[in-house]
C-alpha atoms as one frame of an Amber mdcrd trajectory, in Angstrom:
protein
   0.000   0.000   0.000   1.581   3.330  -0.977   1.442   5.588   1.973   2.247
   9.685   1.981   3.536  11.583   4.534   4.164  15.109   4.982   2.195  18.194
   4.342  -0.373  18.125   1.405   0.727  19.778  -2.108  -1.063  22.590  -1.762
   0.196  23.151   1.598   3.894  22.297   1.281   3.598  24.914  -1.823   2.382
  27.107   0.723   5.140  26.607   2.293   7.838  27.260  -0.048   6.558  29.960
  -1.173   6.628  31.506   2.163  10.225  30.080   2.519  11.328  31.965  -1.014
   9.681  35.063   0.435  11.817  35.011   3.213  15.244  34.536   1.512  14.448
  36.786  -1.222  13.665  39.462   1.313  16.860  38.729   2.952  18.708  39.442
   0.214  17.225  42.749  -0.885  17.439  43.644   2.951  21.184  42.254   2.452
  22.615  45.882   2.122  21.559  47.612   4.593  22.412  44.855   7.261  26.120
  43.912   5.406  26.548  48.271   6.461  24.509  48.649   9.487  21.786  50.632
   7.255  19.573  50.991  10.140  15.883  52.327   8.755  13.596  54.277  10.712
  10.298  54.891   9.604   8.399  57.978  10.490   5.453  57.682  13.198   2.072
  58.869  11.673  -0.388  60.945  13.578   1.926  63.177  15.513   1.292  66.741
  14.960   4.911  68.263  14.738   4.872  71.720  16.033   6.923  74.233  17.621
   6.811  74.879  21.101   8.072  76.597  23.906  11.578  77.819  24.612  12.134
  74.577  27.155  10.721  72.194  25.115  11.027  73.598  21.177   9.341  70.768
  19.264   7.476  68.523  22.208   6.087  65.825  19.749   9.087  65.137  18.373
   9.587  61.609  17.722  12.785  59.970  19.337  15.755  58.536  17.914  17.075
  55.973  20.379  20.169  54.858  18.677  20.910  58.069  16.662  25.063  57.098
  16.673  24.878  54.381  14.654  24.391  54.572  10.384  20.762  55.453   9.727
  18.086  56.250   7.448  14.913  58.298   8.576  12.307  57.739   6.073   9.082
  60.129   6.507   6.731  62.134   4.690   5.942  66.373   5.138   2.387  66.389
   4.652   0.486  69.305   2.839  -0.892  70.791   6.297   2.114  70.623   8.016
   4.578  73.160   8.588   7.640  70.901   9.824   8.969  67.329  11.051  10.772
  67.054  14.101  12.647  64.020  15.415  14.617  64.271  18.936  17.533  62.534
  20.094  20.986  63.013  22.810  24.504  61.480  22.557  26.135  59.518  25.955
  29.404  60.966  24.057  31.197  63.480  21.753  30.253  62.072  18.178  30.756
  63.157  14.542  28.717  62.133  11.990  27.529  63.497   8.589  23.933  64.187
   8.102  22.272  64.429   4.056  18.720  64.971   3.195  17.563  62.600   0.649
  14.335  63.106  -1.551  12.808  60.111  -3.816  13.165  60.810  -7.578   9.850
  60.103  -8.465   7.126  62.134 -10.833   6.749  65.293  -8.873   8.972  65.307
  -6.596  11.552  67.357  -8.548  10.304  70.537  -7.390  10.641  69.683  -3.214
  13.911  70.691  -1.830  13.508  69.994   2.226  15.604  72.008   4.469  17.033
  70.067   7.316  18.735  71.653  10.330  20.127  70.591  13.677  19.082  72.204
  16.631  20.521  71.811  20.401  18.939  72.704  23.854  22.481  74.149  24.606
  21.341  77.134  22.364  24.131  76.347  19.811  24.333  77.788  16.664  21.609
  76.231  14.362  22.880  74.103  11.433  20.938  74.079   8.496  21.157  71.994
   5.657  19.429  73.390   2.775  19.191  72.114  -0.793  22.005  72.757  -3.029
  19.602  74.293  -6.130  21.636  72.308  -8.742  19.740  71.764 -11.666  19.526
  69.031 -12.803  19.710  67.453  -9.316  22.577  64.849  -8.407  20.910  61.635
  -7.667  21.878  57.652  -7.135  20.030  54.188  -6.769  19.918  52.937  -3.735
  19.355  49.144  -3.974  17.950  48.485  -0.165  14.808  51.075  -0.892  14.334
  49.987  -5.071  14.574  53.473  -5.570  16.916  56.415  -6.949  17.455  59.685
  -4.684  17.782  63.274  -5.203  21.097  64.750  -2.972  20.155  67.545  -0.777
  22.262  69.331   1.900  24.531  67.245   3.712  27.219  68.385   6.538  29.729
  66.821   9.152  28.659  67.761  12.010  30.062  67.081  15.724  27.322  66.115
  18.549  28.010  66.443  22.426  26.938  64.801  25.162  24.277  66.709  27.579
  22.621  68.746  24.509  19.265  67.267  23.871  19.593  67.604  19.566  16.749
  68.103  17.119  16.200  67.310  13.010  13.807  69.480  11.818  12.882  69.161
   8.229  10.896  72.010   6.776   9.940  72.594   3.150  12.245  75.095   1.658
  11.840  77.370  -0.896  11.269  75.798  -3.933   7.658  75.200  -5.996   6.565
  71.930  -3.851   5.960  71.871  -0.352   5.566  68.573   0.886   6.791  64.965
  -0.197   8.208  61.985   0.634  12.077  62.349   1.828  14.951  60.218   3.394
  17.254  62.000   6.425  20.483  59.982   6.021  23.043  59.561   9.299  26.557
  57.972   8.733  27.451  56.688  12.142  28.792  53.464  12.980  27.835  50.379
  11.482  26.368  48.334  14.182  23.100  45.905  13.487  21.549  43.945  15.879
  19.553  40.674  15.785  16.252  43.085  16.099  17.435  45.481  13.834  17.546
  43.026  11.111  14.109  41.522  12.105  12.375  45.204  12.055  14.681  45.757
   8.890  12.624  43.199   7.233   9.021  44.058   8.676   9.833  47.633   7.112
  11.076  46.238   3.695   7.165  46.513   2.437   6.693  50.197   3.776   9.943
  51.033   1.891   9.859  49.411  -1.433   5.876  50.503  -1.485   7.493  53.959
  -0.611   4.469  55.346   1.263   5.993  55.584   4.635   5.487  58.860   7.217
   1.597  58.421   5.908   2.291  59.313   2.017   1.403  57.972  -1.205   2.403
  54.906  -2.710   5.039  55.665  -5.202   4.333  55.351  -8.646   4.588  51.440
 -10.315   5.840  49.877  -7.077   2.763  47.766  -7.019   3.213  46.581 -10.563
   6.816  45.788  -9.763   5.849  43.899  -5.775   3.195  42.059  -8.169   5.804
  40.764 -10.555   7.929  39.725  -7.856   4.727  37.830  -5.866   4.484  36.231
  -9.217   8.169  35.210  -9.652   8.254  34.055  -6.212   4.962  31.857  -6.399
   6.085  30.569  -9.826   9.575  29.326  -7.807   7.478  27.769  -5.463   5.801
  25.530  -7.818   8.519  24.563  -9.764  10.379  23.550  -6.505   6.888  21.892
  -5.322   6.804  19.927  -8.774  10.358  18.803  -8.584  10.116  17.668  -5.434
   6.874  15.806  -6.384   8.359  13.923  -9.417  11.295  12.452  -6.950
């Protein structure tokens, strides 16, 4: 009598297609954790504001590990007038800071201004955007997705300051947008990191993080790649099956 064991077909293709997903995500995410590309995505529903003289910007969202090489992905909305993130040093640190802006339809025209501010009363830093036209951009493989260069500077961070980002719209025809706050610090990944690395990897290749659109075709192109990945699956499944 010929007996089977194991998980039904549909079920063990199931399975390996899960199993594809997960290497294939691991190797797009394979970048950012072979440098310590730590992502941070922006947290929707605060409403970034100014505030007092003691505390500037009072929703500002924290940075907990702002030493280490990052990339803030968020989104300056139509109705607001600023994002803020917060973050303090346990030592004197220098790192460079570079705004980043997708190069997608539409967003050739927003040129965020970025600039560090310190409890301490230091002199503000601000980054703005260059003005070159055309604008210097690059692929970056762990988002799927070239960037426009914005301001960038090397700056030095002491301990005792409580620091702020703020990223405001500038002065050029668009006045919100999607945008990418890049911070070259050491490369250091945890075991976490790379497991929220990979929970992000959606939000970022869909490119509607901090609340805004999806980008342009990345559906189409996630679609394709279900479809390779499923189409993997049942080759392996059939293979296997045929043994």
């Amino acid at each position: 009598m010929h007996r089977t064991t194991g998980l039904p077909g549909h079920a063990r293709g199931a399975s390996l297609a899960g199993a594809w997903s997960v290497v294939f995500a691991v190797m797009l995410a394979w970048p950012a954790i072979a440098f310590a590309h730590v992502p941070i995505l922006e947290q929707t529903g605060r409403p970034d504001a100014r505030g007092t003289a003691s505390t500037p910007f009072p929703s500002a969202q924290v940075i907990e590990s702002p030493t280490k090489s990052l990339a803030i992905y968020g989104y300056l909305a139509s109705d607001e007038d600023l994002d803020a993130y917060t973050f303090a040093v346990a030592a004197e640190t220098s790192l460079t800071l570079e705004m980043l802006v997708p190069a997608r339809a539409g967003l050739a025209d927003f040129r965020p201004t970025l600039t560090l501010l310190s409890s301490a009363a230091d002199q503000p830093i601000v980054l703005p955007d260059s003005g070159a036209d055309p604008r210097a951009s690059f692929y970056e493989p762990f988002s799927i997705s070239d960037f426009y260069r914005g301001g960038s500077a090397l700056v030095t961070l002491l301990p005792g300051r409580r620091y702020f980002l703020v990223v405001e719209p500038g002065s050029a025809a668009r006045h919100d947008g999607a945008y990418t706050i890049g911070v070259s610090g050491g490369e250091q990944f945890t075991a976490g990191e790379t497991w929220s690395t990979l929970l992000a990897l959606p939000t970022i290749w869909l490119g509607d993080w901090g609340g805004g659109p999806v980008r342009p075709g990345a559906l189409v192109v996630l679609g394709v790649l279900a479809a390779l990945l499923a189409a993997a699956a049942l080759v392996t499944a059939r293979r296997r099956h045929r043994r």
